[in-house]
MIDOSE-1310 file (N, C-alpha, C; in nm, 2 decimals, decimal comma, always signed):
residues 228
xxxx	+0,08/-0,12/+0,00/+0,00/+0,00/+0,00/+0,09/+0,12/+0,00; +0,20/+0,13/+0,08/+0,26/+0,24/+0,13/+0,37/+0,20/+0,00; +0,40/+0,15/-0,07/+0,45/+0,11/-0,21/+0,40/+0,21/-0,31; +0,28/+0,15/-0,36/+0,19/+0,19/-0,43/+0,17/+0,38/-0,44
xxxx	+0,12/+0,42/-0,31/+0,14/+0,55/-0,32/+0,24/+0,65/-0,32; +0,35/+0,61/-0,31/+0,48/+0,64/-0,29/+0,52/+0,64/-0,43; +0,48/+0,56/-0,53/+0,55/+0,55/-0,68/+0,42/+0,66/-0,74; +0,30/+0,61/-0,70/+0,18/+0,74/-0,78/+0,27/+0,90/-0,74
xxxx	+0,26/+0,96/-0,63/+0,29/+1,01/-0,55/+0,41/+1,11/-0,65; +0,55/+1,01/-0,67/+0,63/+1,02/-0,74/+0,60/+1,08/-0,90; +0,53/+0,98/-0,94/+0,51/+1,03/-1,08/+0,36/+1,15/-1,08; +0,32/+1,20/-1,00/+0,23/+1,31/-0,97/+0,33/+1,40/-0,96
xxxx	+0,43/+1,44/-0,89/+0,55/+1,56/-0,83/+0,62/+1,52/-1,02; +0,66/+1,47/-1,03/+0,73/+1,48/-1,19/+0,63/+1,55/-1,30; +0,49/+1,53/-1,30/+0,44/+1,60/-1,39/+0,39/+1,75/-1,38; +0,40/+1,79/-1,19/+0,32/+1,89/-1,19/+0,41/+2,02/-1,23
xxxx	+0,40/+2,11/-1,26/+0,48/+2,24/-1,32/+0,42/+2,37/-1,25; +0,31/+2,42/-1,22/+0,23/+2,52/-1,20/+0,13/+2,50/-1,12; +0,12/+2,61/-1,07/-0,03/+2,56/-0,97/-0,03/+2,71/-0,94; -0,19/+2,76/-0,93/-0,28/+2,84/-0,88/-0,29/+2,87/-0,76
xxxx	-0,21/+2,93/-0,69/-0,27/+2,88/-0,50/-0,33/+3,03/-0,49; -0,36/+3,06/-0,38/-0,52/+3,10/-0,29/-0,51/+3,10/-0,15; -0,51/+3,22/-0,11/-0,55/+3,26/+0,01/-0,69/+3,31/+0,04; -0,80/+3,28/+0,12/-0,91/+3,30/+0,11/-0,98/+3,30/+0,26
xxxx	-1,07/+3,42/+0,32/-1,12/+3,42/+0,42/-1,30/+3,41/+0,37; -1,34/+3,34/+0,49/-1,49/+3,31/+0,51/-1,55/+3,36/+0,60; -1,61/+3,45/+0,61/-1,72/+3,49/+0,73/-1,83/+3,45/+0,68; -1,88/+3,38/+0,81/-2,06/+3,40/+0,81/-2,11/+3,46/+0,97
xxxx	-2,21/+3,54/+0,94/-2,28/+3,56/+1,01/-2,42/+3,56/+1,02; -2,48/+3,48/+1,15/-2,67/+3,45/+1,13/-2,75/+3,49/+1,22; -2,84/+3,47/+1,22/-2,96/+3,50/+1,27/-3,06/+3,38/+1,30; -3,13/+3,34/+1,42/-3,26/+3,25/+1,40/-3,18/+3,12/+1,40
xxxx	-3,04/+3,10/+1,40/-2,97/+2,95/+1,38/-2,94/+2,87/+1,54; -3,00/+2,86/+1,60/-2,97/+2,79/+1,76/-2,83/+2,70/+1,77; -2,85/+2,61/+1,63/-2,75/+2,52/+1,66/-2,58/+2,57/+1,59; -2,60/+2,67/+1,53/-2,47/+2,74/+1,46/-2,45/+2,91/+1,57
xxxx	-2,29/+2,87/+1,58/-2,28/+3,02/+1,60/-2,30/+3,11/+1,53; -2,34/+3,28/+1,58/-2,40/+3,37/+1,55/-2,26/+3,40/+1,41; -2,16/+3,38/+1,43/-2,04/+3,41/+1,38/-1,91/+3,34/+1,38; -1,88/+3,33/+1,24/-1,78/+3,24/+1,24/-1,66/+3,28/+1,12
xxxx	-1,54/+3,27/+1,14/-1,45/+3,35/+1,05/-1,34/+3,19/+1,00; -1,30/+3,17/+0,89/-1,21/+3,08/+0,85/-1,15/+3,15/+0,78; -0,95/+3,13/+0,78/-0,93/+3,14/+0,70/-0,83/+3,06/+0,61; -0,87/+3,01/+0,48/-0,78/+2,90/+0,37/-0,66/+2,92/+0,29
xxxx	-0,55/+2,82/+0,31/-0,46/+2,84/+0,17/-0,48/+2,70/+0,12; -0,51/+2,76/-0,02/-0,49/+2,62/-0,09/-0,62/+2,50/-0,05; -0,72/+2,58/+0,03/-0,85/+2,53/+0,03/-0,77/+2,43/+0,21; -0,67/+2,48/+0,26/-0,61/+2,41/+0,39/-0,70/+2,46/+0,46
xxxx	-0,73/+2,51/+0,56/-0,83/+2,57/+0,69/-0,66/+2,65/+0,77; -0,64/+2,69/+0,83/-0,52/+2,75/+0,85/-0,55/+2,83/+1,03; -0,66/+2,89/+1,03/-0,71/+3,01/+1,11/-0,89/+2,95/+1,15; -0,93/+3,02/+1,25/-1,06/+2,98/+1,29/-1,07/+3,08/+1,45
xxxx	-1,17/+3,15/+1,43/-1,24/+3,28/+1,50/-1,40/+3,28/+1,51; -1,48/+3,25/+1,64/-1,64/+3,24/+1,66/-1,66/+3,30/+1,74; -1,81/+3,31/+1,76/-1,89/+3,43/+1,83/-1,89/+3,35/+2,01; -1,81/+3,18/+1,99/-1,86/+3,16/+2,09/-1,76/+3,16/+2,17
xxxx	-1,63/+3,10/+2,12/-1,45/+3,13/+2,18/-1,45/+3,27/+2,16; -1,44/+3,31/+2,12/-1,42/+3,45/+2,10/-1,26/+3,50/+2,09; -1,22/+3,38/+2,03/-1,05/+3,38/+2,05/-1,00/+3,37/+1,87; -0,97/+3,39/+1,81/-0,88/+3,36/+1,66/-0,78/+3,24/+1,74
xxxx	-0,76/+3,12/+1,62/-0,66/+3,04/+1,71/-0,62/+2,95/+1,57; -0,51/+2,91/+1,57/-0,41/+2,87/+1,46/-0,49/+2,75/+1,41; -0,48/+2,68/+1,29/-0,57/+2,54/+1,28/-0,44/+2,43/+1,20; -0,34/+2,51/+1,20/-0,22/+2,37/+1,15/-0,11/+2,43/+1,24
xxxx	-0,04/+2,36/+1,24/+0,08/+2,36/+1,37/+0,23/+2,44/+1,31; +0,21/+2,41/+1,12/+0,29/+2,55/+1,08/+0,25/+2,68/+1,08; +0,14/+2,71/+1,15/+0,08/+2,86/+1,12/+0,20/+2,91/+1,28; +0,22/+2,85/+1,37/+0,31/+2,84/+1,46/+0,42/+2,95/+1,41
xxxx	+0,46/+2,91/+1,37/+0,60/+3,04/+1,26/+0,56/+3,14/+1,24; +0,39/+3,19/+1,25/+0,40/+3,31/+1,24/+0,42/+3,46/+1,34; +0,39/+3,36/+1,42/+0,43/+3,45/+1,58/+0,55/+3,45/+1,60; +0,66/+3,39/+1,48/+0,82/+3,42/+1,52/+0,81/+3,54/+1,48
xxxx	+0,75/+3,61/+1,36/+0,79/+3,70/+1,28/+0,69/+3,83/+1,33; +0,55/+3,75/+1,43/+0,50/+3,87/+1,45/+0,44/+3,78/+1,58; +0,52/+3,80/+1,74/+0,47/+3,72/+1,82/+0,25/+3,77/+1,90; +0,21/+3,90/+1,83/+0,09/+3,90/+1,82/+0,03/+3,92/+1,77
xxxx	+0,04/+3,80/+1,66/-0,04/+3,81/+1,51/-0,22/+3,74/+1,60; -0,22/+3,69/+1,69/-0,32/+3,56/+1,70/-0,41/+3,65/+1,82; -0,30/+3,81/+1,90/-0,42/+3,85/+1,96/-0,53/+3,96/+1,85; -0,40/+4,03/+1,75/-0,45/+4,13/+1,66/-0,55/+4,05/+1,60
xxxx	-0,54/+3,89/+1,52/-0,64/+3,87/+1,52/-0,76/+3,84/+1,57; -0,77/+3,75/+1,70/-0,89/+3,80/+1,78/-0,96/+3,92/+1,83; -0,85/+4,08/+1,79/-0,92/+4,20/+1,80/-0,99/+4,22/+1,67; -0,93/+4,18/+1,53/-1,04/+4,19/+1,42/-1,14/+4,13/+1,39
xxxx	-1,10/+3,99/+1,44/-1,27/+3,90/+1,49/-1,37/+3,97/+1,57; -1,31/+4,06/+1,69/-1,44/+4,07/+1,74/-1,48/+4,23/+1,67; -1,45/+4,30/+1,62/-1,44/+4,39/+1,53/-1,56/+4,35/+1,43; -1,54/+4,24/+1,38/-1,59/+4,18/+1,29/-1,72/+4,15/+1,30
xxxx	-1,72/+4,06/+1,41/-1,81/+4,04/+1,50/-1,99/+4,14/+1,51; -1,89/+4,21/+1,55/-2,02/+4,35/+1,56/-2,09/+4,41/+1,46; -2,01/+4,42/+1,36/-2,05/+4,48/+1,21/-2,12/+4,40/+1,16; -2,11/+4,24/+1,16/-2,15/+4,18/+1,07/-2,29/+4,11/+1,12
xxxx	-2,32/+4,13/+1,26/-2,43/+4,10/+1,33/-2,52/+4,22/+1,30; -2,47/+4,36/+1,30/-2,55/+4,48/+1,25/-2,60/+4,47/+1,08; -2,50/+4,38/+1,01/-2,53/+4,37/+0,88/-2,60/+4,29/+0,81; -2,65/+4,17/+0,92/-2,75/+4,06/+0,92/-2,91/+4,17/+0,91
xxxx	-2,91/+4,28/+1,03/-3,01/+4,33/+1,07/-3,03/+4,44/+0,95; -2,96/+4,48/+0,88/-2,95/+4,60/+0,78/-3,06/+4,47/+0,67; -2,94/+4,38/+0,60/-3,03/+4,32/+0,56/-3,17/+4,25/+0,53; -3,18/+4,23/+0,65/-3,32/+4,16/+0,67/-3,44/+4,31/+0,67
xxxx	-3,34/+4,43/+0,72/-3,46/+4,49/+0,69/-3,50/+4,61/+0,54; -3,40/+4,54/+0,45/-3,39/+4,58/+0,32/-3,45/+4,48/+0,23; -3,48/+4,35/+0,31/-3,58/+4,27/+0,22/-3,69/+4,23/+0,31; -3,73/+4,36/+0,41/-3,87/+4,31/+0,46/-3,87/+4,21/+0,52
xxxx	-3,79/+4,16/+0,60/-3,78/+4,05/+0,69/-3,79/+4,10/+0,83; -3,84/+4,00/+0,94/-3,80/+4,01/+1,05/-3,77/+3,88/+1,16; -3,82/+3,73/+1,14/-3,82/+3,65/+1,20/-3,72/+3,56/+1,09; -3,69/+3,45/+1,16/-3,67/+3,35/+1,03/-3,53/+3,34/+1,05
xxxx	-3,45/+3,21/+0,99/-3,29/+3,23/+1,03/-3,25/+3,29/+0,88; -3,16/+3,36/+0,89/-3,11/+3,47/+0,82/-2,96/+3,46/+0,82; -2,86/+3,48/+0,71/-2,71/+3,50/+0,72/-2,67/+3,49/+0,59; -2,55/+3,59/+0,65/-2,44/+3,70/+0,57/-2,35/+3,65/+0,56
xxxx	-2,28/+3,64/+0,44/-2,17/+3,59/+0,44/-2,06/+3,68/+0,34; -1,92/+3,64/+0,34/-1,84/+3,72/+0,33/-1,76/+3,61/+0,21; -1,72/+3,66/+0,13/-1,60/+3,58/+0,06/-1,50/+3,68/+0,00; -1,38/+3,67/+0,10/-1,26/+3,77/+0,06/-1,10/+3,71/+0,00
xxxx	-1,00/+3,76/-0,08/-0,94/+3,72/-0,11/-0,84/+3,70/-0,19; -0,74/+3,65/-0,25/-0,67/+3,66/-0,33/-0,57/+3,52/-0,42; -0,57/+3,55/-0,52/-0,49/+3,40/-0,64/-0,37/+3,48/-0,65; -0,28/+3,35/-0,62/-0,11/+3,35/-0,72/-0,11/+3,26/-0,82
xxxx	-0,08/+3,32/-0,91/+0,00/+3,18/-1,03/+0,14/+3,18/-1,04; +0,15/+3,09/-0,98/+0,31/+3,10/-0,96/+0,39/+3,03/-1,10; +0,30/+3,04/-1,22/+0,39/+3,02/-1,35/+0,39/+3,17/-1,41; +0,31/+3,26/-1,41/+0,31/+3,38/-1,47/+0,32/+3,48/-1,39
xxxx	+0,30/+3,46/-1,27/+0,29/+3,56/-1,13/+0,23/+3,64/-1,16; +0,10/+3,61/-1,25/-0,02/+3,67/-1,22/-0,11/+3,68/-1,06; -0,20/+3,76/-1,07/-0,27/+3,78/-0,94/-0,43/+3,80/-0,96; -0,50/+3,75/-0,90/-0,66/+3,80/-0,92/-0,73/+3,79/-0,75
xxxx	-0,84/+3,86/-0,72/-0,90/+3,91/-0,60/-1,05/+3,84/-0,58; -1,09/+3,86/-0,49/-1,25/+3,84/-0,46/-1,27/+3,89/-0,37; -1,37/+3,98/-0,35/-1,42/+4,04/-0,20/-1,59/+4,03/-0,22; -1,68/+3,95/-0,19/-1,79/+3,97/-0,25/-1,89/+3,89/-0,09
xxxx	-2,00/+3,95/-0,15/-2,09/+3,96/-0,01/-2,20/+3,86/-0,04; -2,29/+3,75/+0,01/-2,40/+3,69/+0,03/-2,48/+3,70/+0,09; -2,65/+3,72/+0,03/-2,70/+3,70/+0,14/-2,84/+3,60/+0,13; -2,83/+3,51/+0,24/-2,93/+3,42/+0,21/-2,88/+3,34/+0,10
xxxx	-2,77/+3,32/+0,10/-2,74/+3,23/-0,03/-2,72/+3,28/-0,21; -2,75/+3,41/-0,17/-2,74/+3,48/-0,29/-2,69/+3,57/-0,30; -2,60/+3,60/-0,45/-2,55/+3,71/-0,43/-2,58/+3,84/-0,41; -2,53/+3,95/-0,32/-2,51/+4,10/-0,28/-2,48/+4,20/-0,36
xxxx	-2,32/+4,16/-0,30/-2,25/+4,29/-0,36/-2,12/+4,21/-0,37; -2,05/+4,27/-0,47/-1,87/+4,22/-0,50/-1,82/+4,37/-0,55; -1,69/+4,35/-0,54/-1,62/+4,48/-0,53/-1,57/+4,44/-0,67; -1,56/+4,53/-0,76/-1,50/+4,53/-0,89/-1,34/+4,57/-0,94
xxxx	-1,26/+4,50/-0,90/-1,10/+4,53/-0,89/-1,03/+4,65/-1,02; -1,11/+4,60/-1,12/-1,10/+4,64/-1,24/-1,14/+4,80/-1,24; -1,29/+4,88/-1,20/-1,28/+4,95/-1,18/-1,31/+5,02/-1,06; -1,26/+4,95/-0,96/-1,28/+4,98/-0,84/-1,43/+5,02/-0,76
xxxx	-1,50/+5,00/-0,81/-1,66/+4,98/-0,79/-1,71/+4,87/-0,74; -1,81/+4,91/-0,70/-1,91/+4,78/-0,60/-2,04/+4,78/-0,73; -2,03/+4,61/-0,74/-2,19/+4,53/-0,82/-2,26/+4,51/-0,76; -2,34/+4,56/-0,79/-2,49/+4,52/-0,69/-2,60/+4,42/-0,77
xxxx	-2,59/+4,34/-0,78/-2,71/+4,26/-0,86/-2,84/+4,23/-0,82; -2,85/+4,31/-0,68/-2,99/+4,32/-0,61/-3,01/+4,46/-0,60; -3,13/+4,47/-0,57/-3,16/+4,65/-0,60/-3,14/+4,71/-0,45; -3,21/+4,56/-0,37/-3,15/+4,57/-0,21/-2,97/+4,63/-0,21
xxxx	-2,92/+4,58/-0,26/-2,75/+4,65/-0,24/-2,73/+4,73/-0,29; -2,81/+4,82/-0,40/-2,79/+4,97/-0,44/-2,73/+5,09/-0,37; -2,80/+5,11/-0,21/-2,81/+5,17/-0,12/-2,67/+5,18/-0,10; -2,61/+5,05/-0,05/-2,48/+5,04/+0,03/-2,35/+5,08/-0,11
xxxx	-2,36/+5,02/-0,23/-2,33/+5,03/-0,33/-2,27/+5,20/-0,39; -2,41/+5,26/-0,38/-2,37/+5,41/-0,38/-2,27/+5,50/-0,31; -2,28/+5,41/-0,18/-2,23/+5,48/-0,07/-2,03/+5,45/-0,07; -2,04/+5,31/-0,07/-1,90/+5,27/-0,13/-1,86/+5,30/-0,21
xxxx	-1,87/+5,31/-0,34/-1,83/+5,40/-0,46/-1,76/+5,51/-0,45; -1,87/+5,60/-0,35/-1,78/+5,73/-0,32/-1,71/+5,74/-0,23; -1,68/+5,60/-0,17/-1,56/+5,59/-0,06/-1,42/+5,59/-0,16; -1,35/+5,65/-0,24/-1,25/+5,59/-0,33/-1,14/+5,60/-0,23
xxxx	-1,13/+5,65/-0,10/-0,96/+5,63/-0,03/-1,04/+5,49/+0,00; -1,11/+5,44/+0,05/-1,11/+5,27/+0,04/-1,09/+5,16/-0,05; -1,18/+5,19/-0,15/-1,15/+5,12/-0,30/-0,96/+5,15/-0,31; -0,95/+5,25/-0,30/-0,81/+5,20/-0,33/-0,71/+5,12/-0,23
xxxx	-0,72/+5,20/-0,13/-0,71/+5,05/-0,01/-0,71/+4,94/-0,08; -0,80/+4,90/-0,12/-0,87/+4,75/-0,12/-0,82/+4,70/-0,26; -0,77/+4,80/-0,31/-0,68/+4,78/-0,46/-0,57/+4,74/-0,41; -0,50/+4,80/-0,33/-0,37/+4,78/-0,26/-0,33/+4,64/-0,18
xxxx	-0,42/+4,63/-0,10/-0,44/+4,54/-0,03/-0,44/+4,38/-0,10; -0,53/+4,35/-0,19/-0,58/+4,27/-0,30/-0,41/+4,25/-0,39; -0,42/+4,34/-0,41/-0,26/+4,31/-0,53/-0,13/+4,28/-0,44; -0,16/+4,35/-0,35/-0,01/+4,36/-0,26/-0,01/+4,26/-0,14
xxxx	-0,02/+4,35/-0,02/-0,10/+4,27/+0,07/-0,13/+4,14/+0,08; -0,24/+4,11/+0,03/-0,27/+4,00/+0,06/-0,19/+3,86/-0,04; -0,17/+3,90/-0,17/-0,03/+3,85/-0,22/+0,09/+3,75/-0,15; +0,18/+3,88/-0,10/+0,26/+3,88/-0,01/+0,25/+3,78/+0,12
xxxx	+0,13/+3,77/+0,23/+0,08/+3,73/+0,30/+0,06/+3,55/+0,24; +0,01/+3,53/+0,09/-0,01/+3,41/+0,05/+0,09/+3,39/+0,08; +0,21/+3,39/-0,01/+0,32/+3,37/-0,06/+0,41/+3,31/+0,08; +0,37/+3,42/+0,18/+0,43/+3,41/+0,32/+0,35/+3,25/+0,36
xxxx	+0,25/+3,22/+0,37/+0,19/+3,17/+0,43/+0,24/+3,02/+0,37; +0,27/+2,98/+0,24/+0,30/+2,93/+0,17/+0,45/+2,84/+0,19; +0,46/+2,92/+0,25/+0,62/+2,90/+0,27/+0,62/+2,84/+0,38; +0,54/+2,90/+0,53/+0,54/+2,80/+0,64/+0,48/+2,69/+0,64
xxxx	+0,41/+2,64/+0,53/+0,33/+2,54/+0,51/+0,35/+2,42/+0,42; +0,49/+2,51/+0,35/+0,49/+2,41/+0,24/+0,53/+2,29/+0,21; +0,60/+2,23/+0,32/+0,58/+2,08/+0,32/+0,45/+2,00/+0,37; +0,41/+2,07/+0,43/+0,23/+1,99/+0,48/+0,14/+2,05/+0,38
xxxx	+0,16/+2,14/+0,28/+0,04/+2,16/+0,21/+0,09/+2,08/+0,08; +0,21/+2,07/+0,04/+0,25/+1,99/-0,04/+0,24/+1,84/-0,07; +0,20/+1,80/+0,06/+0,16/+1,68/+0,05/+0,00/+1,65/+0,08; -0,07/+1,77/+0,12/-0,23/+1,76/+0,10/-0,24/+1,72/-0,07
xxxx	-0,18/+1,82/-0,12/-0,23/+1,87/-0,24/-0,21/+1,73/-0,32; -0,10/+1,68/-0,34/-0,08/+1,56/-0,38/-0,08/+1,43/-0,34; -0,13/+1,38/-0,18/-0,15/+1,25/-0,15/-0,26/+1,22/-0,22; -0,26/+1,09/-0,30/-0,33/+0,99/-0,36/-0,36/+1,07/-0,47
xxxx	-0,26/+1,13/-0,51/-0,24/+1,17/-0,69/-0,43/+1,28/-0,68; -0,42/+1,34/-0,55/-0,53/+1,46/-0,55/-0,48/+1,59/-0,60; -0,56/+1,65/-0,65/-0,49/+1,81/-0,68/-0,66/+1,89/-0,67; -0,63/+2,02/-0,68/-0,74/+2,11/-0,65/-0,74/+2,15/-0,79
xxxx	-0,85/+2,25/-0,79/-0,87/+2,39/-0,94/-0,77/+2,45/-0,96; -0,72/+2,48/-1,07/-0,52/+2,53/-1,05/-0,43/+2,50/-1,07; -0,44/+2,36/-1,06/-0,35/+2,26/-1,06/-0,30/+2,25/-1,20; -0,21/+2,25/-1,26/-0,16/+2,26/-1,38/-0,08/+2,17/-1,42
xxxx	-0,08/+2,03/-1,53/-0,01/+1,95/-1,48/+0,06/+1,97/-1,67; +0,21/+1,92/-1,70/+0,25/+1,94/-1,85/+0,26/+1,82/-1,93; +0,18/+1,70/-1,84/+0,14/+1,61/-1,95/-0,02/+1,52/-1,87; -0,09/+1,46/-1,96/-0,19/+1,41/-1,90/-0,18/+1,32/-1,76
xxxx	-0,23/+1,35/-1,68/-0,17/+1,30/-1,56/-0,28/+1,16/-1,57; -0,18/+1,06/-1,47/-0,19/+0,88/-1,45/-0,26/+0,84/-1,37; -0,33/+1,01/-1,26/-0,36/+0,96/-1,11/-0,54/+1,03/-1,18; -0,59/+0,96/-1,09/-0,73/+1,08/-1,07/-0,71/+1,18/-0,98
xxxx	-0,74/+1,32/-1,06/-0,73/+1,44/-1,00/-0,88/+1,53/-0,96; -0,85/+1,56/-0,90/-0,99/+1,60/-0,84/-0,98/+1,76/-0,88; -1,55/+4,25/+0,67/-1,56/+4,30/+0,66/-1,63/+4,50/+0,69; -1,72/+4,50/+0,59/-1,73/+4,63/+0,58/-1,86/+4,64/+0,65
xxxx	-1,88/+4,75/+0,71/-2,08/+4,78/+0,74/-2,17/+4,79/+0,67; -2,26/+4,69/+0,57/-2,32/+4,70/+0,41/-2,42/+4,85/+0,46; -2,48/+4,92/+0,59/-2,56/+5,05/+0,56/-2,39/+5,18/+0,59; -2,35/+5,13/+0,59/-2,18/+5,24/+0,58/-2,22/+5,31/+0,45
């Protein structure tokens, strides 16, 4: 067995050339859910889980044992983040309530979700972003990198939409941040991880979206205040 995967294994690392990786944070926050916390923050490289921040610990706390290294380089990276969790926290429970009463709701379980973030391609060192908002399962609002504008594909997110737009010292922030920033941070993250994520990505000849291989491969491959 331990043969077997060790030769796949092998001839998976010989074909692979490129890969897409991804840094990516998740918020949700709800309403009316008893058995889920009100709030909950993850955040992923490479689709790993890495970070983990709730309404009920109330603590941000490491989720792999190389995230460890990053308190060499910043020994209170884990309280600053439990100060932006609970930060987070607050806004995003006011933004449940903005919601629900922008589509005429009041009872009922209800939640907001957050998807923020950033791509490296580490064959072209290109870069691409996401910061986009859910609600109820559907889309909100997403911030438009290109021209630095917020989409609103509900008429409910118009409101918040107009109001962003003419934030442009943020938009550009969030230009900065997105290209730079959070970039950098991958790249970092990547590096304390990269013999344990290197071996996610490829035990039993698995690979994620991104994965770029240079010949047919052998294995099977698989925020903000929205009324601001």
């Amino acid at each position: 067995m331990l043969g077997g995967g060790s030769v796949c294994l092998s001839v998976c690392l010989s074909q692979v050339m490129y890969m897409i990786h991804s840094l990516r944070y998740f918020v949700t926050a709800s309403s009316g859910l008893s058995s889920f916390p009100e709030f909950v923050a993850v955040g992923m490289v490479d689709e790993v889980q890495f970070g983990h921040y709730d309404s009920v610990s109330e603590r941000a706390v490491p989720k792999q044992a190389w995230m460890d290294q990053v308190t060499r380089d910043r020994p209170d990276y884990w309280e600053r983040e439990t100060y932006r969790g609970l930060g987070y926290q607050q806004v995003s429970k006011f933004n449940v309530e903005i919601a629900k009463k922008r589509f005429n709701q009041t009872g009922g379980a209800h939640i907001v979700q957050l998807m923020s973030g950033c791509e490296w391609d580490d064959e072209d060192d290109s870069t691409d972003s996401h910061h986009q908002y859910a609600y109820d399962g559907e889309d909100f609002l997403a911030f438009d990198l290109k021209t630095l504008t917020w989409v609103a594909p509900v008429r409910q997110a118009v409101p918040t939409k107009l109001r962003w737009d003419q934030d442009r010292a943020e938009n550009q922030y969030n230009k900065h941040y997105y290209t730079k920033v959070c970039v950098d941070l991958l790249k970092k993250f990547l590096a304390y991880g990269k013999s344990t994520l290197s071996s996610f990505v490829l035990s039993g000849c698995w690979s994620p979206p991104g994965l770029r291989l240079v010949t047919n491969p052998v294995c099977d491959i698989h925020g903000q205040d929205i009324e601001a």
